[in-house]
Phi, psi and omega in degrees: 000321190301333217282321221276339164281310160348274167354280202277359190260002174290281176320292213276353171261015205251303192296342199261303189283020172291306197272326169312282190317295161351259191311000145294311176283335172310297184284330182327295195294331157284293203311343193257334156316316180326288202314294218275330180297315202278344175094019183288148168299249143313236167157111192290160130330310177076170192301151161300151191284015181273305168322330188270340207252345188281324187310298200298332176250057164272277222287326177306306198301289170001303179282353212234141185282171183301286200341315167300345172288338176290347188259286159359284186301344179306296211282329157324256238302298170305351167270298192295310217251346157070074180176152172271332166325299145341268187345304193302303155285348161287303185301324166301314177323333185313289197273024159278310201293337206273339206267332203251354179258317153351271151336303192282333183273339184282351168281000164295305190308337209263342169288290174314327179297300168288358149289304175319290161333312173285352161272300168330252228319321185263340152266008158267341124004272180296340185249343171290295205318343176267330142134003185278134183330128151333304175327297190300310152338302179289328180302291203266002164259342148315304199283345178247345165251323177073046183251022163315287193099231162269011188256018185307309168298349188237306177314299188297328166291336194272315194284346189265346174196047126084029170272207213242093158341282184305295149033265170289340139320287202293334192254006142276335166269025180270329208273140185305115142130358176252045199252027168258333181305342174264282177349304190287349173253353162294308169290357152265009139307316192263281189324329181273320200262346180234008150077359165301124211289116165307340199282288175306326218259344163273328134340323180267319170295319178303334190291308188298301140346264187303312162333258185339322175281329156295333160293318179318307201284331174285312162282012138262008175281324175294289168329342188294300164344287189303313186288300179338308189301299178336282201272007146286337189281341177281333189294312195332330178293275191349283181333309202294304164313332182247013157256348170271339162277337156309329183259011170096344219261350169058040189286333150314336148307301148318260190301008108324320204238303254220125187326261204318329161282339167242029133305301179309273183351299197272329155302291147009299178283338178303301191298303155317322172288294167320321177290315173303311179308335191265300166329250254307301129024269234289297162330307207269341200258337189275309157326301162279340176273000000 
């Protein structure tokens, strides 16, 4: 078994430097066409082929979402440790990372949407304080800020030809992270219909708007300390593994080829899932309250 992982981890870098050379010879062989088609003098050489091969897997990573790395590191593993069992947990790993980079990217947007809103409330402000209608006042503080979004069409069609405003305030305020957006239709509720100053009652929303956001933003700064720990105490298996190959001791082998190591494996990897589920848990209940 030991020969035949030799073998094949023999083979795949022998295919991988096959394809490195290739794709070296490949762009070479275009650029001097360009060059000679194009009516150019001399004809360079161009970068060495280690340099053209570090771009392509530059432009590889750039295309491939995080997720895919985990089946990558799989298919690593499985050349070394000679066993399919990697493959198998790289490949599940895909749509957990892809559900958690997801997540993670829809909470940027839902962070950019409310500074965008809290920007709309102070710069509409700024423009009833100046002396402009509110229909018109909102038409130019949407155009300098963009805290709409997609209900940006409808908000503007209701303020430009006098339709139920707030309305459409509340219903842009469905969209995640634009729930500031009922404040604001509350305060343009209360000006159009009780004659009350728009300006101030948007000011107190903005104050209120940023107060809420500075609190979010102290409490992931306490919390940053708590994910940090989460995810050193997840790395120790790695350590360990890369301290016993260092020390001879060959543990992908063990724990690959042998019961009792992939006894270990699999409790081990069971006890790990749990322990992330449970921080992340921990994280998300401090958060919402």
């Amino acid at each position: 078994m030991g020969e035949m992982g030799e073998m094949s981890m023999s083979a795949a870098v022998a295919c991988a430097g096959a394809a490195v050379w290739l794709m070296g010879g490949r762009h070479r062989e275009a650029r001097r066409a360009r060059l000679l088609l194009a009516g150019g003098g001399a004809v360079g050489t161009g970068p060495p082929p280690w340099e053209q091969a570090m771009g392509e897997l530059r432009r590889l990573r750039g295309r491939l979402r995080g997720e895919w790395w985990s089946l990558a590191a799989g298919l690593v593993l499985a050349l070394l440790g000679a066993s399919v069992i990697p493959v198998v947990a790289g490949s599940a790993g895909v749509p957990v990372l892809r559900r958690l980079r997801l997540a993670r990217e829809a909470g940027r947007a839902r962070e950019r949407r409310g500074d965008a809103v809290i920007a709309l409330c102070g710069a509409l402000a700024g423009e009833v304080r100046a002396g402009r209608q509110p229909g018109e006042a909102l038409l130019r503080a949407e155009r300098d800020s963009g805290g709409l979004a997609d209900a940006q069409a409808a908000v503007l069609a209701a303020a430009r030809f006098g339709g139920d405003v707030p309305g459409a305030f509340a219903a842009a305020a469905r969209q995640p992270g634009a729930e500031g957006l009922l404040g604001l239709a509350a305060c343009w509720r209360v000006a159009v219909d009780q004659g009350a100053g728009l300006a101030a009652g948007l000011d107190r929303l903005d104050g209120a708007l940023r107060a809420e956001r500075d609190q979010r933003a102290d409490l992931r700064a306490q919390l940053a300390g708590a994910r940090a720990t989460a995810v050193m105490l997840a790395a120790l298996p790695a350590l360990g593994l890369l301290l016993g190959t260092a020390m001879g001791a060959d543990p992908l082998h063990v724990l690959l080829h042998t019961g009792a190591g992939l006894g270990c494996l699999v409790v081990g990897g069971v006890l790990e899932a749990v322990g992330l589920w449970w921080a992340a848990r921990i994280v998300r209940g401090a958060e919402a309250v």
